[in-house]
C-alpha positions, 0 to 999 in steps of 0.5 A, a space after each residue: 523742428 530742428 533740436 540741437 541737443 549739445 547747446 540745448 537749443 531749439 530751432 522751428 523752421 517752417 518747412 516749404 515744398 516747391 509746386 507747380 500749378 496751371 494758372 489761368 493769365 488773369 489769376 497770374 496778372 492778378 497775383 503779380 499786380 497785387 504784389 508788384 502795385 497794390 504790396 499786399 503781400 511781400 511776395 507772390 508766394 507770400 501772397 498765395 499763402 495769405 489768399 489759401 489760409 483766409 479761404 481756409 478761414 471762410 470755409 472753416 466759419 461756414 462750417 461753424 456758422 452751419 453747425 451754429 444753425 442746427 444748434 438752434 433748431 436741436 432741441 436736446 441743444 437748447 434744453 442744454 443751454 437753458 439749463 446753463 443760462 438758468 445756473 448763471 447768476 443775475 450779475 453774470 447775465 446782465 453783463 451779457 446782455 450789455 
């Protein structure tokens, strides 16, 4: 973020770092084809980002998903719930239901 402070006004640039990585031909080929004939993404660039932050969103869901799982199984979690469950009143519950 940028701040000019004789106007008062504030600017937000998203910062960009060039880096170089060892692509095997196929990921290349994919990446120049979902661009150039399929226009997922304006540029490859643009496409790599896209790709990066939704295996990011994948993992972290997996994460959640794993941590959801154990949940169910804890005890101490489940007593909680119920309690919270238990406190709600009856139209709140039937409204969840549907």
């Amino acid at each position: 973020m940028f701040i000019d402070t004789s106007i008062h006004t504030y600017y937000y640039k998203v910062m960009k770092a060039k880096r170089t990585y060892n692509l095997s031909t196929d990921t290349i080929a994919a990446v120049k084809r979902l661009v150039e004939e399929d226009h997922i993404a304006p540029t490859q660039d643009a496409l790599v980002e896209q790709a990066i932050a939704e295996f990011a969103r994948l993992i972290r869901d997996a994460a959640d998903a794993r941590l959801w799982e154990q949940a169910a199984h804890d005890p101490e979690f489940q007593a909680e719930v119920s309690s919270i469950d238990a406190e709600l009143p009856a139209d709140d519950l039937a409204a969840w239901d549907q």
